[in-house]
N, C-alpha and C positions, 0 to 999 in steps of 0.2 A: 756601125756608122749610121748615122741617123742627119736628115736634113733639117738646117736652123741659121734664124737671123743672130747673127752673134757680133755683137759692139767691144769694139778695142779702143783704149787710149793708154800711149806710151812716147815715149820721146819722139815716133814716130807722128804723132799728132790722131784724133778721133780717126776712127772706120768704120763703116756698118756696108754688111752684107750678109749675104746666103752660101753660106759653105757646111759643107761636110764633116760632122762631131764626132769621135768617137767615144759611146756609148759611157765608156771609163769616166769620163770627165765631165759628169753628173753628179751635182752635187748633194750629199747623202739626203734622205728620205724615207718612210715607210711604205711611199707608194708610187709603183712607176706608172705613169699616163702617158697614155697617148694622143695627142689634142686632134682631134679633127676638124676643128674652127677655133682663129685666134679671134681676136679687134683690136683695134687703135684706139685705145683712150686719149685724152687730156696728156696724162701724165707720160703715156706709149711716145705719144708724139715729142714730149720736151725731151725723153731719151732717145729715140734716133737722130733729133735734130744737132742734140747735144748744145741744147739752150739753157738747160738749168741742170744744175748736180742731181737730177733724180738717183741715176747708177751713182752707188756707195761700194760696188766690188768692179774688180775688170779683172777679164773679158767679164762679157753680160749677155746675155740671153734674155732680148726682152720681151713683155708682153704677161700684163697684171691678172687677163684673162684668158681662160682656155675651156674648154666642152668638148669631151670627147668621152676615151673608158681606160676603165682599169686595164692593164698588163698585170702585173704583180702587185700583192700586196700582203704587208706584215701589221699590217691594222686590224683590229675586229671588227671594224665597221665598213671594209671595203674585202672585194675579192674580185679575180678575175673575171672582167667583163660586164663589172656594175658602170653606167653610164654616171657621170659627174661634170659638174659645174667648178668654176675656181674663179674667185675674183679676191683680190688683196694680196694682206698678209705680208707685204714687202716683197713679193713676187715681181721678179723685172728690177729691185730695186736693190736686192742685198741677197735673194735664192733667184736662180737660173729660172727660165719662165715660159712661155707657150707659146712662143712665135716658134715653135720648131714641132720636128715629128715625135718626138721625147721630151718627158720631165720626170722629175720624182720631186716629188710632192710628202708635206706632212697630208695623214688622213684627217685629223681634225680640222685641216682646213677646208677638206673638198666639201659639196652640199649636193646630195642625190639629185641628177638633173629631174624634173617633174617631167610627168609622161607625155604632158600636155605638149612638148618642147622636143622639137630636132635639135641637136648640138649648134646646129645653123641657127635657128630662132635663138636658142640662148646667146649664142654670142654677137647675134644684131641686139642683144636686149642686153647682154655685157655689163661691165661695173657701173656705166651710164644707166643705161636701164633699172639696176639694181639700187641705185644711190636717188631714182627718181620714186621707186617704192617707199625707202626708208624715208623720204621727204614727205609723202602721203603721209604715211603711218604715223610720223609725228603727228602732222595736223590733226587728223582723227583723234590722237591719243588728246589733243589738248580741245576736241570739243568741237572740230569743224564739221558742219552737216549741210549737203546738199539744200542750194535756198541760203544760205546763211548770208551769201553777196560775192562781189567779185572777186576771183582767186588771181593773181598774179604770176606769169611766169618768164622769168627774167633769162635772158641766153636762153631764145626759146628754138631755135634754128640747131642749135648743137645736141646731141645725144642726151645729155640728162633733159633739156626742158622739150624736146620731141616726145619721150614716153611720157615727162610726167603731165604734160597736158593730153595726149592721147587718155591717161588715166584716170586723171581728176575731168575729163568731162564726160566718158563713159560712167565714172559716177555720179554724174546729173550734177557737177558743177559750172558756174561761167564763169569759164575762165580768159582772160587777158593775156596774150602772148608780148612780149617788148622783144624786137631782134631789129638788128642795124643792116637785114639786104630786106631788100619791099622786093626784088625776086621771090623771097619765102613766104609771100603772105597768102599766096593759093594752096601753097603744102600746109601752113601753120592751120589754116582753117578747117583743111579736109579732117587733118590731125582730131579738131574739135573745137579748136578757140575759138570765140562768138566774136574777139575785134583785135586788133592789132595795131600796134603803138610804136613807135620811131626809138628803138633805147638810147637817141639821143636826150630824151627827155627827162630820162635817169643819170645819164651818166656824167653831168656836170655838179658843181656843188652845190648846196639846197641850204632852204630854211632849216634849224632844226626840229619844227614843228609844219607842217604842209597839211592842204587839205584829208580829211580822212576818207580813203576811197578803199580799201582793200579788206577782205576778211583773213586773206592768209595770202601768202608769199611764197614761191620755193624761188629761191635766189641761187645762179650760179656761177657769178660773176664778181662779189664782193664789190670793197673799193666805194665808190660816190653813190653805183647803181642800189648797192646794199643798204646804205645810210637812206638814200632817199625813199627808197620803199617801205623802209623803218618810220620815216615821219611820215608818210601818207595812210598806212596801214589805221583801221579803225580801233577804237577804244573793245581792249580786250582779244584784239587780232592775236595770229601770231605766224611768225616768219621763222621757215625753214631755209639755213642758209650749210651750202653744200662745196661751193665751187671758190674762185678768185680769178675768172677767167682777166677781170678788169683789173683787180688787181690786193695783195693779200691785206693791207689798210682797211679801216673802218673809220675814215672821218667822219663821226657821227656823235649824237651829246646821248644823253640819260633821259631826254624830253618824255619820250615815245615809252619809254616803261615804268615813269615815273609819276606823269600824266594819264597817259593813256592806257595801262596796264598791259600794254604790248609784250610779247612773248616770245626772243630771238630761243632758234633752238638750233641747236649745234649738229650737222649730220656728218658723220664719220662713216665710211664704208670700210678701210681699211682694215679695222681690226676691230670690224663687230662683231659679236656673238655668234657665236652655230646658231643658237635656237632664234634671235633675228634676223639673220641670214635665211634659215628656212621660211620662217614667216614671209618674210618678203618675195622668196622664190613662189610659193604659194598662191600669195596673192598675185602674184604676175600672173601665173598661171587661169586664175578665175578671172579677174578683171582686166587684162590685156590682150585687144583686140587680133591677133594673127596678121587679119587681111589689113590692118591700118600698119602694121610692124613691118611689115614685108614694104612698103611705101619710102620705110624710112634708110631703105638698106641700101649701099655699096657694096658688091662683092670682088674682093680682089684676092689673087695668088701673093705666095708667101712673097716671090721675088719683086713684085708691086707695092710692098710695105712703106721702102726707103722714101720713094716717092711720095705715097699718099700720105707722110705724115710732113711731109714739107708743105703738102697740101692742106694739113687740116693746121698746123699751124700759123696760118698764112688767112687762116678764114675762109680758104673755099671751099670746107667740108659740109653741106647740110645733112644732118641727119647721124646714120652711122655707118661706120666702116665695118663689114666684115671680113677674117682674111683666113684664106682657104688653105689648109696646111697641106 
């Protein structure tokens, strides 16, 4: 028997709690883990809330990340007692997931946690954290360099735009954070953003063409916030968009890449690659600060979950959730 948050829906109507699994009713995998820290994502939270159809199997075991080690394994790339990372994969969403003291896991999904990283640091740094690298990495990939102008970072109070401005300004970028609490703008700064902007001023309908202010973008909000960063973004920018906090729409025209030769780039964390998945865990590693990471963290027990995802749904989460198995 093994302790886990596990979600029911049946004529009964939704449930989520913490009860007692037995071991049996794991479902199949080549590698059993042990999570020693979950988190709350985005997505964690629309499944306990039971706000949107994330779960596609019941019961459910949620929780998209997990960091802890190996128990067993019938992989050649894992063995007892290798320490690992998990984020994706439809984990929490259609296979049982890391809000518990048990999983089994495919091995091609797990990614050797790096040594730089306590299971704790990984999972304050979590799919948020990891979708905020792959955000960087585009931009690099399409030519952004330190000096090049102002970086944008949109839903900058919630876990993806926390790391990825901690990140992108330990790279000697200036960056712009937009967040709707003026509470967060002595966190946003410490973070590393040089100024900080009202995302009401994103978040309503826009020109299709707006002044050009931005060199790059990581957007994780979609919706009006996404279009208008699109038309203000500079000739030959380009916008890493990741999230739909705002909402999953894209009112927005052809101006901006047609004109402007703007560069929307599409960030998927779910079902990336092993070998961009490592890259990204990597770079966390060399370019993500520890002492500014630990700033950004809630630590809560597994039975605190229900709660804090009512909380982070609701907007009074800054930073990120971590949850102590």
């Amino acid at each position: 028997m093994f302790k886990a948050l596990l979600l029911a829906k049946d004529e009964a109507g939704f449930r989520a709690g913490v009860t007692q699994v037995d071991e049996a009713r794991l479902p199949p995998g080549e590698v059993l883990v042990e999570p020693a820290f979950s988190t709350l994502n985005f997505k964690d939270g629309l499944a306990l809330t039971n706000k949107s159809p994330v779960v596609r199997v019941w019961p459910m075991v949620p929780g998209i990340d997990g960091a802890g080690t190996v128990l067993e394994s019938s992989h050649p790339d894992w063995k007892p007692g290798d320490r690992f990372v998990h984020n994706g994969w439809g984990v929490g969403e259609t296979h049982w997931g890391c809000l518990a003291q048990r999983a089994r896991l495919e091995g091609d999904w797990l990614v050797r946690l790096p040594a730089a990283f306590t299971p704790r640091q990984a999972m304050a740094i979590g799919t948020a954290g990891y979708t905020a690298m792959l955000c960087v990495l585009a931009l690099e990939r399409h030519g952004l360099a330190p000096g090049a102008g102002e970086v944008l970072v949109t839903g900058a109070s919630g876990g993806v735009g926390s790391v990825a401005i901690a990140l992108l300004a330990r790279l000697g970028h200036r960056v712009v954070a937009a967040s709707g609490k003026p509470q967060s703008a002595d966190y946003l700064k410490a973070l590393g953003a040089s100024a900080v902007i009202d995302r009401a001023e994103l978040a309503a309908a826009g020109k299709p063409l707006q002044k050009e202010r931005w060199a790059a973008v990581v957007d994780a909000v979609g919706s009006h916030t996404l279009a208008n960063a699109l038309a203000q973004t500079r000739y030959g920018g380009v916008v890493a968009a990741c999230g739909l906090a705002q909402g999953m729409d894209l009112p927005a025209s052809v101006a901006p890449f047609i004109l402007r030769g703007v560069t929307l780039a599409g960030i998927d964390s779910v079902m990336a690659p092993r070998p961009l998945r490592g890259e990204a865990w990597s770079r966390l590693a060399r370019d993500l600060d520890p002492a500014l990471l630990e700033t950004m963290v809630e630590e809560i027990p597994l039975e605190d979950a229900v709660t804090a995802a009512a909380r982070l749904m609701a907007g009074q989460v800054q930073g990120r959730i971590v949850v102590r198995i």
